[in-house]
C-alpha positions as CSV (number, residue, x, y, z in Angstrom):
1,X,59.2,26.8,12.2
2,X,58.8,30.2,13.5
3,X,57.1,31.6,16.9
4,X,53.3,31.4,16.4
5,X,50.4,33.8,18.1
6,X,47.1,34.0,17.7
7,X,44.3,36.7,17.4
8,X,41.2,36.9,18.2
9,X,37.6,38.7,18.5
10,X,34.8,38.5,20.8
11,X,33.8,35.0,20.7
12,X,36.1,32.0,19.4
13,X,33.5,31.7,16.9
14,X,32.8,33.3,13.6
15,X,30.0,34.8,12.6
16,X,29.1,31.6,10.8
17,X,29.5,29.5,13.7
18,X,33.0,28.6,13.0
19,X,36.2,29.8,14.7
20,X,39.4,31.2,13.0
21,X,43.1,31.2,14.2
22,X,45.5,33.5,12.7
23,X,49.2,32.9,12.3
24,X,51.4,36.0,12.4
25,X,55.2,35.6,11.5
26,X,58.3,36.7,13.3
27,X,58.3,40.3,11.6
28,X,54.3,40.4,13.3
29,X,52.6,40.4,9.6
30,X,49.6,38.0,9.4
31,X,50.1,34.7,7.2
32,X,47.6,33.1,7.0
33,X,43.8,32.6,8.5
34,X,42.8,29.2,9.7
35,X,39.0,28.1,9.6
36,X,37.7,26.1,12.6
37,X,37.0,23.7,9.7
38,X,39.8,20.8,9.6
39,X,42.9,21.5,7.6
40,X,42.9,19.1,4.2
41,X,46.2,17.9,5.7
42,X,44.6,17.3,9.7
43,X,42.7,14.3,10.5
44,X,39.5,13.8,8.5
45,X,36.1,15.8,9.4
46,X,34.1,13.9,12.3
47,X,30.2,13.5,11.5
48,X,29.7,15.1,15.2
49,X,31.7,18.3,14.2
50,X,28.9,19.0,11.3
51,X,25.9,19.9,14.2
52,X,23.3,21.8,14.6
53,X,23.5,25.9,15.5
54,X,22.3,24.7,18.6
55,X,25.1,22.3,19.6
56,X,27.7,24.5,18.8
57,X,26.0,27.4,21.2
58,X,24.6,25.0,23.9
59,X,27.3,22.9,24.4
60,X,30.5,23.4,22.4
61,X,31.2,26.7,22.5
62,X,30.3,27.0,26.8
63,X,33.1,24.0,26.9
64,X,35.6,25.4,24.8
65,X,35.4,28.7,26.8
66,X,35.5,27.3,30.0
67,X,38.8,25.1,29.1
68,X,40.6,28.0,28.1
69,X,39.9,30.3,31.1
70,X,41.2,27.2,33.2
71,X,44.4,27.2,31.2
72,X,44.4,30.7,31.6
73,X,44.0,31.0,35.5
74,X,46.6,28.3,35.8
75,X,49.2,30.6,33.9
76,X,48.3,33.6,35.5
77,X,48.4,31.8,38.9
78,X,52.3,30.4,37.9
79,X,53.2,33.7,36.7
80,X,52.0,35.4,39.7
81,X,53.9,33.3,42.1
82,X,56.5,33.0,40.2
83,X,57.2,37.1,39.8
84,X,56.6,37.5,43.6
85,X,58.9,35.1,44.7
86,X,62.7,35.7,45.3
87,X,65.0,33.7,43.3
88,X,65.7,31.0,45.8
89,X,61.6,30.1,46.4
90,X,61.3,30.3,42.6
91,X,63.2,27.3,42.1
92,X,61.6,25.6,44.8
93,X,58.0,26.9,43.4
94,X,59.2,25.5,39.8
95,X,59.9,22.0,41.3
96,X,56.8,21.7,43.6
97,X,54.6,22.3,40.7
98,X,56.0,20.0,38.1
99,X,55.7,17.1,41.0
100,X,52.4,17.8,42.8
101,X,50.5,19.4,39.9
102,X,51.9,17.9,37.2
103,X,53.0,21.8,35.7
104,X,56.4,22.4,34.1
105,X,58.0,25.7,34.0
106,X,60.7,25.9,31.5
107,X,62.4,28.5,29.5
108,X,61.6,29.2,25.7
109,X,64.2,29.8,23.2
110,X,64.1,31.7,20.4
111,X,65.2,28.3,18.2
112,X,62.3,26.0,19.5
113,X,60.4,24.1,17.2
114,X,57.0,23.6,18.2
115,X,53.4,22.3,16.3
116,X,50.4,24.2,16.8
117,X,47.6,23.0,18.9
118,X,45.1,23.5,15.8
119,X,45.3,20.2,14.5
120,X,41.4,20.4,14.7
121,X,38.4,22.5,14.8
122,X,38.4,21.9,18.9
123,X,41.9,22.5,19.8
124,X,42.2,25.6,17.4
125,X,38.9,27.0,19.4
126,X,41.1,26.8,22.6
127,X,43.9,28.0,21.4
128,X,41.7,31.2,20.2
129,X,39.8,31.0,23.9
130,X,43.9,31.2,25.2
131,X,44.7,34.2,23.2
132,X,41.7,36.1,24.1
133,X,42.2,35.3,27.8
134,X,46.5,36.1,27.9
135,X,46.7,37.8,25.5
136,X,47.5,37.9,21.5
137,X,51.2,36.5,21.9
138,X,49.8,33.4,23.9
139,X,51.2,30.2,21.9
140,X,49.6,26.9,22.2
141,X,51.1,24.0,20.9
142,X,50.9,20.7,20.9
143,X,54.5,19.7,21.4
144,X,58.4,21.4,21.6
145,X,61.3,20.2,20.1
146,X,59.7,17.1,19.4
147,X,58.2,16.7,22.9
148,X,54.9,16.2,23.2
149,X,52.6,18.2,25.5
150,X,50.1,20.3,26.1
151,X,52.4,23.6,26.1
152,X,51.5,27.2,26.3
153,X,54.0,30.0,25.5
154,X,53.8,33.0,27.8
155,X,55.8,36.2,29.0
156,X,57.2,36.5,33.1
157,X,58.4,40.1,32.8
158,X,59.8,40.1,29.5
159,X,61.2,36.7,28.9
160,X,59.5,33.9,27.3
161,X,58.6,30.7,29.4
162,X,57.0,27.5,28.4
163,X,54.0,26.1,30.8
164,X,54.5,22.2,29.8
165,X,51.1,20.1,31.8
166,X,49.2,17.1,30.8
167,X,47.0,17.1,27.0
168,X,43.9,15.4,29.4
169,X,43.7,18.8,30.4
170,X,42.4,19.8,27.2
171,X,41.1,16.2,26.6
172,X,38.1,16.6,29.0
173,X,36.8,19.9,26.8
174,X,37.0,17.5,24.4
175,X,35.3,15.0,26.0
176,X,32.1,17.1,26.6
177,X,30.4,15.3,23.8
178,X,30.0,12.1,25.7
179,X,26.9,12.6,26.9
180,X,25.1,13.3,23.9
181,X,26.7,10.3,22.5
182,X,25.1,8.5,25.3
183,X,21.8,10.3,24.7
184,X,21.8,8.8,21.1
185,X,22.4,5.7,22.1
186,X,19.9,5.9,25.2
187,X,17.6,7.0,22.3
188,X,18.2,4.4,19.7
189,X,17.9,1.6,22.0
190,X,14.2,3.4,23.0
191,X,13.3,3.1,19.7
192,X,13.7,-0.2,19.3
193,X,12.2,-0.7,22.7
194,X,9.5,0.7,21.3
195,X,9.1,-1.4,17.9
196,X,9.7,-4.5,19.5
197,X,6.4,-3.4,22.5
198,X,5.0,-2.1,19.1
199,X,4.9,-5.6,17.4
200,X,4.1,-7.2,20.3
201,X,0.8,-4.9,20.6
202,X,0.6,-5.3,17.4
203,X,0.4,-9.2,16.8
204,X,-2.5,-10.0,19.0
205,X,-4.5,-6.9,17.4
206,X,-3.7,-8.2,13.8
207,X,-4.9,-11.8,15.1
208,X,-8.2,-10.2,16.0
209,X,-8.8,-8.2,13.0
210,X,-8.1,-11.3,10.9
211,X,-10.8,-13.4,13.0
212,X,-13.5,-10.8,12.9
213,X,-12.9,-10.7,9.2
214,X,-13.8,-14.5,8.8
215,X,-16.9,-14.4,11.8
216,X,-18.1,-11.3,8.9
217,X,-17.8,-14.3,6.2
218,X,-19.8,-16.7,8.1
219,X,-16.6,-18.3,8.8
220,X,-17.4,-18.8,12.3
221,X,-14.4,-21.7,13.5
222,X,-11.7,-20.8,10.1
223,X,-10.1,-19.1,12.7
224,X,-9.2,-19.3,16.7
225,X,-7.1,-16.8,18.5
226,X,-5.1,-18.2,20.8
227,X,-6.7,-18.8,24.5
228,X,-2.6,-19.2,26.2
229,X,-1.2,-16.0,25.6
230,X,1.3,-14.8,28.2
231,X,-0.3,-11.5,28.3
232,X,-3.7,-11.4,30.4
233,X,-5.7,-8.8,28.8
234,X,-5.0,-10.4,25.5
235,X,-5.9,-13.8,26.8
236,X,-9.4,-12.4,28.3
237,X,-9.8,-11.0,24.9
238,X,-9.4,-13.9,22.7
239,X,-11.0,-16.4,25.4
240,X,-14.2,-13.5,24.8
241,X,-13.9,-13.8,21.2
242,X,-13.8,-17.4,20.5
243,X,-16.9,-18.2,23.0
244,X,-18.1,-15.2,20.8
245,X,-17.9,-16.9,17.6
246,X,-19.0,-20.2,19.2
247,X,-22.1,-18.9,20.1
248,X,-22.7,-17.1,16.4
249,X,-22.1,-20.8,14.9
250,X,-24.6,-22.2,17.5
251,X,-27.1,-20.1,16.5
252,X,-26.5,-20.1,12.8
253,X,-26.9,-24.3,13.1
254,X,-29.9,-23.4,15.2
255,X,-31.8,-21.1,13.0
256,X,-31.1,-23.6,9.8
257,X,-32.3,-26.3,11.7
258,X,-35.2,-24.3,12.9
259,X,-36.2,-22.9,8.9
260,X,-35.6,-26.5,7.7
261,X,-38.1,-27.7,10.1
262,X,-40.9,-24.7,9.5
263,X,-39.9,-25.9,6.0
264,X,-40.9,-29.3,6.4
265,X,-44.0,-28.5,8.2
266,X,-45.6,-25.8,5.9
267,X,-45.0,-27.4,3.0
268,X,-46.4,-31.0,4.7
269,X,-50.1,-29.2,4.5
270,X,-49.8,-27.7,1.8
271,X,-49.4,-30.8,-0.4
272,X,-52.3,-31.8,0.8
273,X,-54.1,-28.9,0.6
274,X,-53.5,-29.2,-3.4
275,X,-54.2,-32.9,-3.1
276,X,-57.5,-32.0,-1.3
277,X,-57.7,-28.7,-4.4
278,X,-57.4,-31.2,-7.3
279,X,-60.1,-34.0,-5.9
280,X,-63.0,-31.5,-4.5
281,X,-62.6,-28.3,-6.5
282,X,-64.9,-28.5,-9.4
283,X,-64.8,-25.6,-11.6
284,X,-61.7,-25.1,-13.0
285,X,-60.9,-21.3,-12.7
286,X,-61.1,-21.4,-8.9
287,X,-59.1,-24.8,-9.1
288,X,-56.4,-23.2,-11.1
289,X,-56.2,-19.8,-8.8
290,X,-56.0,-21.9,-5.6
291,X,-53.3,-23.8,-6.7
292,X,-51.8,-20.5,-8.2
293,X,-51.8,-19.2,-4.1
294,X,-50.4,-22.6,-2.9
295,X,-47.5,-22.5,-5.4
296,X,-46.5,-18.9,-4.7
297,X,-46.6,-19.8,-0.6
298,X,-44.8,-22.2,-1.5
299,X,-41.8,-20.3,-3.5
300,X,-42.3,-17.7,-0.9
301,X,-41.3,-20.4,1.9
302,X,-38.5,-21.4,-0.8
303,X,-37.4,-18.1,-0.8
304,X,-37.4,-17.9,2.7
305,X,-34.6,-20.5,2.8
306,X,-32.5,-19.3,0.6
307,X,-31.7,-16.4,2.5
308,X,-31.7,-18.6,5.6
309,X,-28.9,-20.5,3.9
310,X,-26.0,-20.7,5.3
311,X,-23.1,-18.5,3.5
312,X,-20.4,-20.6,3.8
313,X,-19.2,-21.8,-0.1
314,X,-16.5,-23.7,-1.7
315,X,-15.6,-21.7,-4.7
316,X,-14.0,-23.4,-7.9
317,X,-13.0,-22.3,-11.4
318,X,-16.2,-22.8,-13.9
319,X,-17.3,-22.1,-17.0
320,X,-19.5,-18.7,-16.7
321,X,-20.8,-19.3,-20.3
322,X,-22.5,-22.9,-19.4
323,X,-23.2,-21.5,-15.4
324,X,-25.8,-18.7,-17.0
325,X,-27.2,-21.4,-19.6
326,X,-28.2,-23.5,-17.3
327,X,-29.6,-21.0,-14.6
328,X,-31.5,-19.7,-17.4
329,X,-32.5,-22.8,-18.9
330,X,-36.2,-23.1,-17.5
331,X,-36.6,-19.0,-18.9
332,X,-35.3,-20.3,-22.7
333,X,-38.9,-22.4,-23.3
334,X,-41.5,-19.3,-21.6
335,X,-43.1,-17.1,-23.5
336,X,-43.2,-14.5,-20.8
337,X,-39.6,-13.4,-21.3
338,X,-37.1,-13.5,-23.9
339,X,-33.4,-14.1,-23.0
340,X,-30.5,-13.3,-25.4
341,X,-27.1,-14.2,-23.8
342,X,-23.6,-13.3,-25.2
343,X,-21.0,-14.9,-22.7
344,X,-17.1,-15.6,-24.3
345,X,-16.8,-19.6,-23.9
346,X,-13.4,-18.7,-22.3
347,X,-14.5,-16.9,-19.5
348,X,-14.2,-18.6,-16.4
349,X,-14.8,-17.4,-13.0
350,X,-14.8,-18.7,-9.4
351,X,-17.8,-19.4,-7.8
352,X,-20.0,-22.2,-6.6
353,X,-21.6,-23.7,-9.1
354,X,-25.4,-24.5,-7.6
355,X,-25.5,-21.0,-6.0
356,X,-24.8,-19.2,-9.0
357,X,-27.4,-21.1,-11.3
358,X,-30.0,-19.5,-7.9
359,X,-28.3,-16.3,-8.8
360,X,-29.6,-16.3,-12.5
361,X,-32.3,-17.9,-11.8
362,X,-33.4,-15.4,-9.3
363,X,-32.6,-12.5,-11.6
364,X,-34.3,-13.9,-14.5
365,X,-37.5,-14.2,-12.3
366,X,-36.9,-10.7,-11.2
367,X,-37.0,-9.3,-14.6
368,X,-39.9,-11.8,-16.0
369,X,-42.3,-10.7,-13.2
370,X,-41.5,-6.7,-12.9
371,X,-39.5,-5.8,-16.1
372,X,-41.6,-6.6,-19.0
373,X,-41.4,-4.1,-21.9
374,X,-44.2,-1.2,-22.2
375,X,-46.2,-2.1,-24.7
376,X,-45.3,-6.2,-24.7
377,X,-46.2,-8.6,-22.9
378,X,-43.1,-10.2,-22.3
379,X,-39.7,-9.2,-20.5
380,X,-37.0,-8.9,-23.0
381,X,-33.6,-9.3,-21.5
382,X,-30.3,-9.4,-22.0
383,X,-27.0,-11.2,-20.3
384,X,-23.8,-10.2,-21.8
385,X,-20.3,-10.4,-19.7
386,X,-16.8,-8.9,-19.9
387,X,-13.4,-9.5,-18.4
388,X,-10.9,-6.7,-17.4
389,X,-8.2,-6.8,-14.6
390,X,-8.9,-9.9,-13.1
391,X,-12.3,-9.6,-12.6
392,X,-15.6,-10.6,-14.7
393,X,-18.6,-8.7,-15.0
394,X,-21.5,-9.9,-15.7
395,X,-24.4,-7.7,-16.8
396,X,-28.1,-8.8,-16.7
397,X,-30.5,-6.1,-18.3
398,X,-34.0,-6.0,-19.1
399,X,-35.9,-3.4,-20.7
400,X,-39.0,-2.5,-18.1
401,X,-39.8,0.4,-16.9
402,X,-37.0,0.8,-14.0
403,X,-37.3,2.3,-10.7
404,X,-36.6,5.8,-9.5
405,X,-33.1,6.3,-8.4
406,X,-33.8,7.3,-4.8
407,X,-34.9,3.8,-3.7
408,X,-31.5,1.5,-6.3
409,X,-29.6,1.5,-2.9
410,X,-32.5,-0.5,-1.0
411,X,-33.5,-3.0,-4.0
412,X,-30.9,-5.2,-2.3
413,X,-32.5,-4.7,1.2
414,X,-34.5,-7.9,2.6
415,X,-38.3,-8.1,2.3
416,X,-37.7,-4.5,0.5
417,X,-40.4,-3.9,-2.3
418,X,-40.2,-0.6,-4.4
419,X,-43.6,1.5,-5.1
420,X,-44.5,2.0,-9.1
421,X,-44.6,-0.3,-12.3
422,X,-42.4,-3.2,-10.6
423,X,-44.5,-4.1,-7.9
424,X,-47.0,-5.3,-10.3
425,X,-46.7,-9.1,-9.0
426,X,-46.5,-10.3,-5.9
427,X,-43.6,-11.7,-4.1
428,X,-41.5,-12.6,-1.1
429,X,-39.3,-8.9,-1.7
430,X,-36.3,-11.7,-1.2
431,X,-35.1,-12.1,-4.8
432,X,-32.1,-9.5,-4.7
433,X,-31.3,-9.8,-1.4
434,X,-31.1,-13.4,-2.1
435,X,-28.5,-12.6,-4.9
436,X,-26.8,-9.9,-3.0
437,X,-26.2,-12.5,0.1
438,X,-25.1,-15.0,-2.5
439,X,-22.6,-12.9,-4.3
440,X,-20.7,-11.5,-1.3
441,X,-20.1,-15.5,-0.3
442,X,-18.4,-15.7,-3.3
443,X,-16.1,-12.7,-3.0
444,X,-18.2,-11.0,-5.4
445,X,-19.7,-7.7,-6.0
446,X,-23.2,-6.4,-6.7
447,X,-24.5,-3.6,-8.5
448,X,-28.1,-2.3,-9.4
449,X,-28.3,0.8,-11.8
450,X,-30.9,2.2,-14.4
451,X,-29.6,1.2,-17.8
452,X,-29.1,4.4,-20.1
453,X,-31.4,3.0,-22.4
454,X,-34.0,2.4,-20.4
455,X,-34.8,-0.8,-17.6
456,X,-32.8,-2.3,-14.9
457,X,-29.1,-3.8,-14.9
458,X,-28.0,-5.7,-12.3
459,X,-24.1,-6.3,-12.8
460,X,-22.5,-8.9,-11.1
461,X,-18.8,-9.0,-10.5
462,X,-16.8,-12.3,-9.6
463,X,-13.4,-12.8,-9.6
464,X,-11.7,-14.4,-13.0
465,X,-10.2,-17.8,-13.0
466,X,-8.3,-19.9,-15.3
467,X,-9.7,-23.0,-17.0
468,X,-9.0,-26.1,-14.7
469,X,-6.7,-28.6,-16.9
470,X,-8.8,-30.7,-19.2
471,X,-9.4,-34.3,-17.4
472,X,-9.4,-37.9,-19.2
473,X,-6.8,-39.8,-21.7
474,X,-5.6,-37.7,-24.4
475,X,-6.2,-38.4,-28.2
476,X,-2.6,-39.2,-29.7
C-alpha cells in the first residue's frame, strides 16, 4: 500500500454534518473520497453514530477537535526538540521519550505498509483534525508493518519520521460518549422510578374511586378500603372514608326505620277513621268522597315509602313479556284506560322482579290519571319493547295531551308537578321519581320525551339477559 495524506477544509465536518478523508496516491492525484459514514467493509454502523445535529456540534465535533490538536502539539513539541538538539542529545531525547512518555520516534521508509486510521467515522474525523493541524502530508494510521499503534507520519526537515504512542490516546476522544450513555441510563431508570411511584399513587386512588362508586349505588359496606396501608395520608384517607360510608348506612337503616314507623302510625288512624266513615256517615255521596280522601292519604303515604325504599336490589334474568303483564294486570279490567302491550316472549332482561311490576304499575297510573285522550274519557296506552346491542327498551306511551318541553327534564324530580292538562288529579308528585330511583338500582336507564304523534313516552332501558336454563325433569 502506498503513502497516504489527507485533505481537508475548515471543519472536519461536511456540510451535512459528516466528515470526508481523501486519499491521494504517490504521484499526489486524489483517489478516492471517504465519507465519515462507515466503509461497507469497516465494522458495522453504531446506533449512537446516527444522532441528532446537536450531538454532533455539542459534543462530537468539540472532542474530535480537541484530540487532534493534542496529537498535534505532541508532534510539534518532538519535532521541535528534536531539530534543536545536536545529534548526541537527539538520541538521548528519542530514548527518554519512548520510556517516560510512552512516544516512539522512528524512521519512515518509503516501503512501509501501514492501515489507515479511518476504520470509522471517529478515527477518520481525527485523522482529518491531524491534517488540518500539521499539515496535508500528515499520515495517521493505525498500524506499520503489521505493528499496531497509534502512528502519525510527519516531516523533521525533510525526512520522514514515524511518531509511534499509545491508541488510548485516541481512545479517550472516543470515549466522550460515556456520559450520555450514563445520562440514558440515569433517565431510563427515572422513568421507571416514576411508573412504579405512579402505580403506587395510583392504586389507593383507583381503590377510592371504586368505593365512592358503590356508596353512589347505595352500596354502602360492598366495599372497604383498606385502614393498614403503609402510607399515612392514604390510611387517614380510607379510615375517613369507611367511617364515611358507615355513617351513610346508619342513617339510611335509620330513616327506613323511621318511614316504616310514620307508616305504621298514619295508617293505624286512618283505618279507623274509615271504620268510624262506614258506621256513622249516612248519606252516601259524602261517605263515598271521605273514603275517596282516606284512600288517596293513604297511596300518598304509600308513595312516600317507595321512594324511602332502600335502593339496594338483587337483579336476575326474567321474562320482560310476563314482568309488564303482571304490573299491568289491575289496569287490564278498568275502564279508565286501555292498555295494548306488544313484548317478544323472548326478551329477557335483568332486573328485580317486585320492583319492576312498581315500575309499570306506577307508569300505568301516571298515564290513567293525567294522560287520557282529548275527547275520551279514558287513557289509551301503549307498551311495546325492542332489543338492540345488549340492551332492551321498553317504551310506555299514552296519548294525552303531553307537557311542554321546557319542564321533560324535571318530570323525574321528587314532589315535582308540571302546570297544564296533566295536573288534572291530585297526587303525591312521586310517581316518576319513584320509577326513575327504581331504574337506576337496576343499572337502567330513564327517558321522558313527547311522542311525535302526540302524548308522553317514558322509555325504559334495562340491560338484556339470556333465558335462565329451563328447571324440572325433562320429557324423553
Amino acid at each position: 500500500m502506498g503513502d497516504t495524506t489527507t485533505t481537508s477544509s475548515s471543519s472536519p465536518f461536511s456540510a451535512s454534518g459528516a466528515a470526508t478523508i481523501a486519499l491521494e496516491s504517490d504521484s499526489g492525484g486524489i483517489s478516492s473520497v471517504l465519507p465519515l459514514e462507515p466503509m461497507p467493509t469497516g465494522e458495522p454502523p453504531r446506533p449512537w453514530l446516527r444522532m441528532s445535529m446537536f450531538w454532533r456540534t455539542q459534543e462530537l465535533e468539540p472532542h474530535v477537535a480537541e484530540g487532534a490538536r493534542q496529537m498535534a502539539s505532541l508532534v510539534n513539541l518532538s519535532r521541535a526538540a528534536l531539530v534543536y538538539a545536536d545529534a548526541i542529545e537527539r538520541i538521548s531525547l528519542i530514548k527518554e521519550l519512548g520510556e517516560q512518555e510512552q512516544v516512539h520516534i522512528l524512521p519512515r521508509e518509503a516501503g512501509d505498509r501501514y492501515t489507515p486510521f479511518t476504520r470509522n467515522s471517529i478515527e477518520r474525523a481525527i485523522s482529518h483534525g491531524l491534517a488540518a493541524n500539521l499539515g496535508e502530508s500528515t499520515i495517521l494510521a493505525c498500524s506499520v508493518n503489521d505493528k499496531p499503534g497509534l502512528w502519525i507520519g510527519f516531516d523533521i526537515q525533510g525526512d520522514p519520521y514515524w511518531l509511534l504512542m499509545e491508541r488510548s490516546r485516541a481512545a479517550i476522544v472516543q470515549r466522550s460518549s460515556t456520559w450520555l450513555r450514563w445520562m440514558t441510563l440515569i433517565g431510563v431508570l427515572s422513568l421507571i422510578g416514576a411508573a412504579a411511584i405512579s402505580l403506587l399513587l395510583n392504586r389507593p386512588l383507583r381503590q377510592l374511586a371504586a368505593a365512592a362508586a358503590s356508596v353512589r349505588e347505595g352500596k354502602y359496606a360492598a366495599l372497604r378500603l383498606n385502614e393498614a396501608t403503609v402510607t399515612n395520608e392514604v390510611r387517614d384517607v380510607n379510615i375517613a372514608f369507611n367511617r364515611m360510608a358507615n355513617q351513610l348506612a346508619k342513617a339510611e337503616q335509620d330513616r327506613a326505620q323511621m318511614l316504616a314507623g310514620i307508616s305504621h302510625d298514619l295508617r293505624t288512624p286512618l283505618a279507623r277513621l274509615r271504620l268510624e266513615i262506614e258506621m256513622s256517615v249516612p248519606e252516601e255521596d259524602a261517605r263515598v268522597h271521605m273514603s275517596d280522601d282516606i284512600s288517596q292519604v293513604d297511596t300518598i303515604i304509600g308513595k312516600f315509602l317507595d321512594y324511602a325504599r332502600p335502593g339496594n336490589r338483587t337483579l336476575h334474568s326474567m321474562q320482560l313479556a310476563r314482568l309488564v303483564r303482571t304490573g299491568a294486570a289491575p289496569f287490564l279490567v278498568r275502564d279508565d284506560i286501555l292498555v295494548r302491550i306488544n313484548v317478544d316472549p323472548a326478551l329477557y332482561v335483568l332486573c328485580d322482579e317486585v320492583e319492576f311490576a312498581r315500575v309499570i304499575a306506577n307508569l300505568l297510573e301516571n298515564a290513567r290519571r293525567y294522560g287520557k285522550t282529548p275527547g275520551e274519557n279514558r287513557a289509551r296506552v301503549r307498551i311495546a319493547a325492542t332489543a338492540r346491542e345488549g340492551w332492551v327498551t321498553l317504551r310506555v306511551h299514552d296519548h294525552g295531551p303531553g307537557v311542554p318541553d321546557s319542564i321533560l327534564s324535571q318530570l323525574t324530580l321528587p314532589f315535582f308537578r308540571a302546570d297544564g292538562a296533566r295536573t288534572a288529579a291530585a297526587g303525591s308528585g312521586l310517581g316518576l321519581a319513584i320509577v326513575s330511583r327504581i331504574v337506576e338500582s337496576m343499572e337502567g336507564r330513564l327517558h321522558v320525551v313527547n311522542a311525535p304523534s302526540g302524548g308522553l313516552m317514558v322509555i325504559v332501558q334495562l340491560r338484556q339477559a339470556s333465558a335462565p336454563p329451563a328447571t324440572g325433569p325433562s320429557g324423553l
